[in-house]
C-alpha positions as a LaTeX table, in Angstrom:
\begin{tabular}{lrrr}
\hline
Residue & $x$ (\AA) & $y$ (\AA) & $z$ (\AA) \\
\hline
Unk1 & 135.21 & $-103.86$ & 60.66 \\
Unk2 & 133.63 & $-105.13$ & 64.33 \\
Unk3 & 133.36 & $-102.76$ & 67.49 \\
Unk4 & 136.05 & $-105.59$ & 69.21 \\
Unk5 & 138.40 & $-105.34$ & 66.67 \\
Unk6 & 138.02 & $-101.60$ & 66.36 \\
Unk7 & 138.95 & $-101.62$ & 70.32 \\
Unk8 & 141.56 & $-104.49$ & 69.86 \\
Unk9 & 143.41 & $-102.07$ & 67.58 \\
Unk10 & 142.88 & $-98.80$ & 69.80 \\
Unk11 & 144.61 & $-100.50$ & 72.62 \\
Unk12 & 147.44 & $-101.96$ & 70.73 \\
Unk13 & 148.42 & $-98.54$ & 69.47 \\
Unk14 & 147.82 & $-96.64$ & 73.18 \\
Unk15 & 151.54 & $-96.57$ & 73.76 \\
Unk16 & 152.67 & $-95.24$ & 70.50 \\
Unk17 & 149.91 & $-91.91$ & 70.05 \\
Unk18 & 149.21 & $-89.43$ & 71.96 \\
Unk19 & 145.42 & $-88.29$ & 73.67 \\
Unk20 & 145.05 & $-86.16$ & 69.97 \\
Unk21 & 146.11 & $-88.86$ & 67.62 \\
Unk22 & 144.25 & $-91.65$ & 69.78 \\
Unk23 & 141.24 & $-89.29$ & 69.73 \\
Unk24 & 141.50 & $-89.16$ & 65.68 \\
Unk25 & 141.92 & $-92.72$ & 65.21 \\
Unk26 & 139.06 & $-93.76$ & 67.32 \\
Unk27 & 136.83 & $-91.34$ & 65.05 \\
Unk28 & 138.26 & $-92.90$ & 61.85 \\
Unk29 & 137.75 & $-96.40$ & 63.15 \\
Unk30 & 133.99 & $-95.54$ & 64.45 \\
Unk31 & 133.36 & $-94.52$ & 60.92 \\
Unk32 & 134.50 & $-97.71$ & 59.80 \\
Unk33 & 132.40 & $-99.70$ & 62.44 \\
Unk34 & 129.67 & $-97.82$ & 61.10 \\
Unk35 & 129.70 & $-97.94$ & 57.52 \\
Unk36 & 130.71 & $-101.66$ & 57.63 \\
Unk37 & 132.56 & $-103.87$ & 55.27 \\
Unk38 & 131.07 & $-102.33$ & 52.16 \\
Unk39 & 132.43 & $-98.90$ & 52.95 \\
Unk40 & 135.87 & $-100.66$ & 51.25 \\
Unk41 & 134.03 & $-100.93$ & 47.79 \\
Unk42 & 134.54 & $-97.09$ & 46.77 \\
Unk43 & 138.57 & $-97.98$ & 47.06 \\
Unk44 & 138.07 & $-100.64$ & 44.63 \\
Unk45 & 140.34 & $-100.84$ & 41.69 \\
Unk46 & 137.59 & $-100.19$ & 39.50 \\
Unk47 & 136.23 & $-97.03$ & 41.10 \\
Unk48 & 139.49 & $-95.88$ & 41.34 \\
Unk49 & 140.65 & $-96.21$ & 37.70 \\
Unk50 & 137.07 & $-94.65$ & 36.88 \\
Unk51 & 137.92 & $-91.38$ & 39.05 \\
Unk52 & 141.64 & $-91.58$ & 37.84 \\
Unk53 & 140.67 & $-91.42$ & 34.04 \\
Unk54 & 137.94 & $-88.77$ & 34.69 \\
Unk55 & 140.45 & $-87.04$ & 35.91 \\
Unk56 & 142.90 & $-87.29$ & 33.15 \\
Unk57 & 139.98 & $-86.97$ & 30.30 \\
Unk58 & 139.47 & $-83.51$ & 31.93 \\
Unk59 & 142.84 & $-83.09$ & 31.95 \\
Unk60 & 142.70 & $-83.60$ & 27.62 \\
Unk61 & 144.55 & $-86.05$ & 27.92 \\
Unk62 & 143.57 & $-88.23$ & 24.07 \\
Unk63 & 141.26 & $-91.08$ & 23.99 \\
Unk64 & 144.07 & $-92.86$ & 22.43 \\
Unk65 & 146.35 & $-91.96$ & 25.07 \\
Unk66 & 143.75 & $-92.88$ & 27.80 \\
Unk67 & 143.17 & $-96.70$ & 25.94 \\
Unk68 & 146.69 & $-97.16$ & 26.40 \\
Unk69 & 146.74 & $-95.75$ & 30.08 \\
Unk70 & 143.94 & $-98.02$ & 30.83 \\
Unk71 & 145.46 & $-101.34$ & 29.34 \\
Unk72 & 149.05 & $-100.87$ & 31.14 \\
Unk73 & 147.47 & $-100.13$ & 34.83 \\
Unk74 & 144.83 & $-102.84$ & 34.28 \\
Unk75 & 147.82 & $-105.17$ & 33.00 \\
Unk76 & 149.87 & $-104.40$ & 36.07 \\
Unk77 & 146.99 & $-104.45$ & 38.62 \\
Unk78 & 146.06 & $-107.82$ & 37.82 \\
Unk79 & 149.52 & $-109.23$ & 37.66 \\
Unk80 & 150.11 & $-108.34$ & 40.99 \\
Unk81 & 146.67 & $-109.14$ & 42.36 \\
Unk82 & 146.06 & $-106.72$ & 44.86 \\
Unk83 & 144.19 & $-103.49$ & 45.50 \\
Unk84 & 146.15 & $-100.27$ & 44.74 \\
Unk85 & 146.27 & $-98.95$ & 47.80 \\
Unk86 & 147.95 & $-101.25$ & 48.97 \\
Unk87 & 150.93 & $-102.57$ & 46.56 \\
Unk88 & 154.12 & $-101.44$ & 47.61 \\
Unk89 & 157.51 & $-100.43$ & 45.95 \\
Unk90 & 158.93 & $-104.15$ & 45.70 \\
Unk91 & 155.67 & $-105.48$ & 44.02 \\
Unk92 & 156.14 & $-103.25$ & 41.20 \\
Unk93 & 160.19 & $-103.56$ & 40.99 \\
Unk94 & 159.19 & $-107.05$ & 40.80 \\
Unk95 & 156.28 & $-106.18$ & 38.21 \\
Unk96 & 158.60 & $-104.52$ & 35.80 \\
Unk97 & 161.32 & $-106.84$ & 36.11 \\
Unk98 & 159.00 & $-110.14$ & 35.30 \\
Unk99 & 157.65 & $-108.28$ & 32.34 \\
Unk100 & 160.81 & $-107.01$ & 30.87 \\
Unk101 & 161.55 & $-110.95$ & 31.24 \\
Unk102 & 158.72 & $-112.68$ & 30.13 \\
Unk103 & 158.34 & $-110.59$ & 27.26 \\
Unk104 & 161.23 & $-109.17$ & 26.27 \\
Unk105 & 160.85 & $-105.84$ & 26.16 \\
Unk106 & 162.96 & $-103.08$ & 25.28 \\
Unk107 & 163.77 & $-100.37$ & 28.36 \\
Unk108 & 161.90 & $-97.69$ & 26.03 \\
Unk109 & 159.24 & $-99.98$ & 26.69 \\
Unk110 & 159.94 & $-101.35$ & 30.90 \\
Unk111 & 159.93 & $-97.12$ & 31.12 \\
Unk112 & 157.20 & $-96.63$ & 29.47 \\
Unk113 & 155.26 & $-98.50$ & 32.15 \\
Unk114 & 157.10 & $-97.44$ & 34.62 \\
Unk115 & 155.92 & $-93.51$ & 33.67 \\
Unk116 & 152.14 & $-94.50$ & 33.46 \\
Unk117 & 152.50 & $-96.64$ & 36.53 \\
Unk118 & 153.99 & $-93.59$ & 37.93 \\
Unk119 & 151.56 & $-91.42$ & 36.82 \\
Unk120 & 148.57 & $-93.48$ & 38.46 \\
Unk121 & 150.11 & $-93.83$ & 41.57 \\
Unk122 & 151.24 & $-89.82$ & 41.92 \\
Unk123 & 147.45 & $-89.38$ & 41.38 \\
Unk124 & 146.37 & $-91.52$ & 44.40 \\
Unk125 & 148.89 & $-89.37$ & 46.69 \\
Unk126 & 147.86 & $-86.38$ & 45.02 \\
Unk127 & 143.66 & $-87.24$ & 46.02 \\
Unk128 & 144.42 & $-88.88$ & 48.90 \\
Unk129 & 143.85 & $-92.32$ & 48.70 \\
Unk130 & 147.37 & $-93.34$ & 49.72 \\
Unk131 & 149.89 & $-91.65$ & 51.85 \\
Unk132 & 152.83 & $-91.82$ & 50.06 \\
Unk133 & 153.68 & $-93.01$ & 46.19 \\
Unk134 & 154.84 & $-96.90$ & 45.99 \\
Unk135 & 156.80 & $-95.76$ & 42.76 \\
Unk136 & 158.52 & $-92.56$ & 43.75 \\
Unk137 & 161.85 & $-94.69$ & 44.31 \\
Unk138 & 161.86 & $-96.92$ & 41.10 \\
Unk139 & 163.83 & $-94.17$ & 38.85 \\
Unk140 & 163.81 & $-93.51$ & 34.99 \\
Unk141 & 165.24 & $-96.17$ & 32.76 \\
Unk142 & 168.48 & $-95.39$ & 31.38 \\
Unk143 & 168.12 & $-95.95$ & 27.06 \\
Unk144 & 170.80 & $-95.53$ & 25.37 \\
Unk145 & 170.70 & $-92.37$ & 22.88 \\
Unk146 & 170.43 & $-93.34$ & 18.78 \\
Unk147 & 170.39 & $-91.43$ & 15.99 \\
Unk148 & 167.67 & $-92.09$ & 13.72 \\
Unk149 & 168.56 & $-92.52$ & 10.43 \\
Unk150 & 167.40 & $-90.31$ & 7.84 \\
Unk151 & 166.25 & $-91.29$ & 3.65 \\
Unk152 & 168.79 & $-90.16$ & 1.05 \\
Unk153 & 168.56 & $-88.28$ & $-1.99$ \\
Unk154 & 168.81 & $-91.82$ & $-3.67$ \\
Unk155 & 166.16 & $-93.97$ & $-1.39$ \\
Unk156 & 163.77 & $-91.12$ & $-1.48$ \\
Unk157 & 164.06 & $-91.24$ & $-5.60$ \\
Unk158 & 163.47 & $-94.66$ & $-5.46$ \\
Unk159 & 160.77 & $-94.30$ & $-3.40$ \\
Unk160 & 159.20 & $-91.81$ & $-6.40$ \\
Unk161 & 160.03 & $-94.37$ & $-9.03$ \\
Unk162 & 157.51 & $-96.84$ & $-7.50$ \\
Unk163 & 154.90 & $-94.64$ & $-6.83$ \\
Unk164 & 152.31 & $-95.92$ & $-9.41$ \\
Unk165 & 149.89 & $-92.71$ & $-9.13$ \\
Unk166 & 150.54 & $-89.02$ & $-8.55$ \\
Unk167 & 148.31 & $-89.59$ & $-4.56$ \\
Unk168 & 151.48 & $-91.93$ & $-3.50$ \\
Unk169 & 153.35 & $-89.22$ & $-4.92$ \\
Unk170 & 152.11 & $-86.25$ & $-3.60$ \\
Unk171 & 152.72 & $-87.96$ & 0.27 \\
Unk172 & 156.02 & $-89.16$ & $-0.28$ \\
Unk173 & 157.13 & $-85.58$ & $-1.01$ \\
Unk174 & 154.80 & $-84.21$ & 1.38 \\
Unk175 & 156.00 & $-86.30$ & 4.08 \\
Unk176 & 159.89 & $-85.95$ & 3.06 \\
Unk177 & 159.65 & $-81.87$ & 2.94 \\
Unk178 & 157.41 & $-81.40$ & 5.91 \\
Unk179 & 158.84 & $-83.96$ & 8.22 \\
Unk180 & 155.35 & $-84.89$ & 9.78 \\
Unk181 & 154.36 & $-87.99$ & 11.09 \\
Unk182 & 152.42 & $-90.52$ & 9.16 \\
Unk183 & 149.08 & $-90.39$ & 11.87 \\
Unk184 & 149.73 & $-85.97$ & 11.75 \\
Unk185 & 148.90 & $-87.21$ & 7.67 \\
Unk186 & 145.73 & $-89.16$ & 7.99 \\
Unk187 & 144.18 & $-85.86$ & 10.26 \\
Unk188 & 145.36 & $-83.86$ & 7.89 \\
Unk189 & 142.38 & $-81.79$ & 5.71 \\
Unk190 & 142.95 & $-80.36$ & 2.25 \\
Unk191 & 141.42 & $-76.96$ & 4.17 \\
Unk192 & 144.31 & $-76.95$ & 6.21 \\
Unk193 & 146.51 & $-76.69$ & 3.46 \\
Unk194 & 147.53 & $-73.27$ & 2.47 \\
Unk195 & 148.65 & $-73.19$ & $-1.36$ \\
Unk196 & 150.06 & $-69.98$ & $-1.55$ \\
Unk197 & 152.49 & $-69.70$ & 1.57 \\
Unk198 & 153.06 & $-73.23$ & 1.02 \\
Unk199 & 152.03 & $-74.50$ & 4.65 \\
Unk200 & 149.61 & $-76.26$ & 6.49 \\
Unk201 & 148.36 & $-76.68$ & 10.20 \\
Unk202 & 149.26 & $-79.72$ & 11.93 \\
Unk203 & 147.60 & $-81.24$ & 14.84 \\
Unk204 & 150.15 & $-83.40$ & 16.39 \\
Unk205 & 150.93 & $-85.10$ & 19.93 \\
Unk206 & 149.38 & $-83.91$ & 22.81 \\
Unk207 & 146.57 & $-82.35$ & 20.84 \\
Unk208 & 149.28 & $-79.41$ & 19.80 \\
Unk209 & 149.12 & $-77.59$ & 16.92 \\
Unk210 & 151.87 & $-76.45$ & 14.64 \\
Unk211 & 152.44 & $-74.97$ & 11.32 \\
Unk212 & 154.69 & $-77.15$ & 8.54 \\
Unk213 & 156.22 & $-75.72$ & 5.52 \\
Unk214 & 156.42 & $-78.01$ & 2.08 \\
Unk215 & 158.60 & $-77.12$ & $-1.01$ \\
Unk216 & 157.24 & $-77.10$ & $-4.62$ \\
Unk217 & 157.49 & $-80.34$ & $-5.52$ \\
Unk218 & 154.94 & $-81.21$ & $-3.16$ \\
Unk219 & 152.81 & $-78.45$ & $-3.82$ \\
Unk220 & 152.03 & $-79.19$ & $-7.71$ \\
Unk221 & 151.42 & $-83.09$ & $-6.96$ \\
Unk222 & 149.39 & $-82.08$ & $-4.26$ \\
Unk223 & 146.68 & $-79.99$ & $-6.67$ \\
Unk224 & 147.07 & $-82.80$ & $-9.38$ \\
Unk225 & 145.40 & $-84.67$ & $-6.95$ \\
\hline
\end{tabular}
């Protein structure tokens, strides 16, 4: 910023502030003058999604969870094509809308965004960088409720029948008795398998960890593995 347009914008706002809030916005535009046009590059998108994500990583927030953070804001950024700080309520109404459109997407999924958007842009209130949240007033997606449907006593039998070696097996009944995700599965060590109580220690979502209980069946295909 120049020293004339620094005192263009001083006398512009001399009817609206008083001698203490005149005083304070000199000083901020001085600072400005000062530090010249490069003083804008810390409030970069970049820099900001850097501090944002170091925030969240020391938060413990997954590096799984973080990827997909990082590839929703950086979608949504560049779609609208402007610096954070300064996208407003209708440019992400719009965002959301034009996505749900162009690809369409599910409201699980418009919400989805929505939340991370959300929680970017609570972040640069929260530190700061803007006064007030662009995406406090665009509300939760209403999804309609479902009820998942569950295997039978039949399709899980079937299920056993083509099972063509006791591994395939052993995680078909581990997975029907326990009830654990697939991914809780794959992280899952024989050591954290207890053979006697019949349980084992799960680390699920959000880095939590849990104990789940299998039934008998499981248990003898697991040690024929």
């Amino acid at each position: 910023m120049r020293k004339d347009e620094s005192e263009t914008i001083i006398r512009e706002m001399l009817p609206y502030l008083n001698n203490l809030n005149l005083i304070r916005l000199k000083n901020v535009l001085n600072n400005l003058v000062k530090k010249g046009p490069n003083s804008r590059s810390k409030y970069n998108n970049k820099n900001l999604l850097q501090k944002y994500f170091a925030s969240k990583r020391a938060e413990g927030c997954s590096d799984k969870s973080l990827k997909y953070y990082e590839t929703t804001i950086t979608k949504a950024l560049t779609g609208i094509n402007k610096n954070a700080r300064e996208i407003n309520t209708d440019e992400l109404r719009n965002y959301l809308m034009n996505y749900q459109e162009i690809h369409n997407s599910s409201k699980v999924t418009i919400d989805n965004i929505r939340r991370i958007l959300s929680s970017f842009f609570n972040w640069l209130e929260d530190e700061d960088y803007i006064i007030k949240s662009p995406i406090r007033r665009i509300h939760k997606v209403k999804v309609a409720t479902t009820i998942k449907e569950t295997y039978s006593d039949e399709e899980l039998e079937k299920l056993r029948d083509s099972c063509t070696n006791v591994r395939d097996l052993a995680m078909i009944d581990f997975l029907a008795s326990t009830g654990m995700r697939v991914g809780e599965l794959v992280l899952l060590n024989r050591s954290d398998i207890n053979f006697q109580e019949r349980e084992c220690v799960v680390f699920g979502k959000g880095n939590k960890e849990r104990i789940a209980y299998f039934d008998a069946r499981a248990k003898l295909h697991l040690k024929n593995i």
